[in-house]
N, C-alpha and C positions, 0 to 999 in steps of 0.2 A: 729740336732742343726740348728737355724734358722738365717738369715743372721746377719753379725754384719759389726758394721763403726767402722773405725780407723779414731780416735783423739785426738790427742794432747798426741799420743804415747800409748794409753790406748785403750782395743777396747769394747765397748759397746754392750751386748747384747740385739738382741729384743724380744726373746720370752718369754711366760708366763712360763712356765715348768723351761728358768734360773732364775726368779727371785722369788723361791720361798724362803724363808729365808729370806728375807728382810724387815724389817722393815713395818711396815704399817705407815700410813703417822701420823696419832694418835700418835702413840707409840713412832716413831723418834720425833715429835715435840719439846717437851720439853726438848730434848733435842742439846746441843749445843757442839760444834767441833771449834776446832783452827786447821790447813790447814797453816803447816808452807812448802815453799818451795819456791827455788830460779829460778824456770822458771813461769815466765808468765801464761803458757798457760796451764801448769799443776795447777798453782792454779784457772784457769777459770774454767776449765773440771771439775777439785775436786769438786768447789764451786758449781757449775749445776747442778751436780749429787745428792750432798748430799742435797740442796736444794731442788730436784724436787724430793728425798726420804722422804722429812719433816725435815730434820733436822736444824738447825740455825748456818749457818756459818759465821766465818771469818775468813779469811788470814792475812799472813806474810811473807812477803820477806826473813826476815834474822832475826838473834837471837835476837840483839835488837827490835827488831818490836813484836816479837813473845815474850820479857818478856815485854815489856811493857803491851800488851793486857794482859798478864796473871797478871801483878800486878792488872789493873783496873779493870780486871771482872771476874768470873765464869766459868770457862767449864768442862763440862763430860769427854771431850775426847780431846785426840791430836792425828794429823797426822801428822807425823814429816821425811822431807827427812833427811838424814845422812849425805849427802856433799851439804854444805852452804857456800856462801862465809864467814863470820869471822870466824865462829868457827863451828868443828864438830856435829850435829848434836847428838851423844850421851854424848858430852862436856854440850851442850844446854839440853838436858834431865836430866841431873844430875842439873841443875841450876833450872829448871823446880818443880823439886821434892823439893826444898831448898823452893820453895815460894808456890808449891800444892802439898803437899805429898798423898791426895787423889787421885791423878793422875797416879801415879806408874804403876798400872795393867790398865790404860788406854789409852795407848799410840800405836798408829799403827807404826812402821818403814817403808818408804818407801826410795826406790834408784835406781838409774839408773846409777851410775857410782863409785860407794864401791868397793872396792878391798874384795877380799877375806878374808883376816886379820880384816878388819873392820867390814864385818859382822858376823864373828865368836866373834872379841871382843862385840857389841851388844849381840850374844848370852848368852855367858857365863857371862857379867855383867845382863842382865835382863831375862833371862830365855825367851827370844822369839825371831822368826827368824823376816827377812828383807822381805818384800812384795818389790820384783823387778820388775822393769819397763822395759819394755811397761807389765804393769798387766791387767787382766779382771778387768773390775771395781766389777763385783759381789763376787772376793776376796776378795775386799778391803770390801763390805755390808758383807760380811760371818763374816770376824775378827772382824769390829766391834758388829755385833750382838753377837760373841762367847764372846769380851771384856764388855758387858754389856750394849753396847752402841745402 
């Protein structure tokens, strides 16, 4: 395995050999990601990464931020942390699905500080586990290529 940098709680791999699975920059293009999370620097990281994989992102601070974008425009995919300031992060997925029910099976969970009980309730409400932080970022390119995304 070849060296990697921690940032912004996530640590980044450099070799070729871990990025295989990943998207080609073609392929992610046309596609587009909403990046709801309430730290800063996790949405910079997010945004970097999926951008310099091809994809088209934007962020969100908090639930209102995160349905207003989803009233105004189109997306493939959500990355959604679970603890937000107003409201729960699978409170905000359920609202999410009321306005893109196309979204359902394309939602990534992320979290860094979910209790146990919260990510089992995400489980058994959506049949999919929580991507915990500090994660490799090539978990987060693996689910979404496995999410269609």
């Amino acid at each position: 395995m070849g060296p990697r940098t921690r940032s912004g709680g996530s640590y980044l791999a450099e070799t070729a050999e871990e990025t295989r699975g990943i998207p080609a920059q073609d392929e992610a293009r046309s596609r587009r990601l909403l990046v709801v999370d309430d730290d800063p620097g996790v949405l910079e990281l997010l945004s970097e990464v999926l951008t310099g994989a091809g994809y088209q992102v934007e962020t969100a601070f908090d639930s209102g931020d995160a349905l207003d974008r989803l009233a105004a425009g189109r997306y493939d995919g959500l990355v959604l942390d679970l603890v937000l300031p107003e409201e729960d992060g699978l409170v905000l997925y359920e609202r999410v699905l009321e306005l893109t029910p196309s979204l359902r099976d394309r939602v990534v969970f992320i979290s860094g500080e979910a209790r146990e009980h919260q990510l089992h309730r995400v489980t058994r409400r959506t049949g999919v586990g929580v991507l915990r932080k500090p994660f490799n970022i090539l978990d987060l390119m693996r689910i979404l290529r496995e999410r269609g995304l």
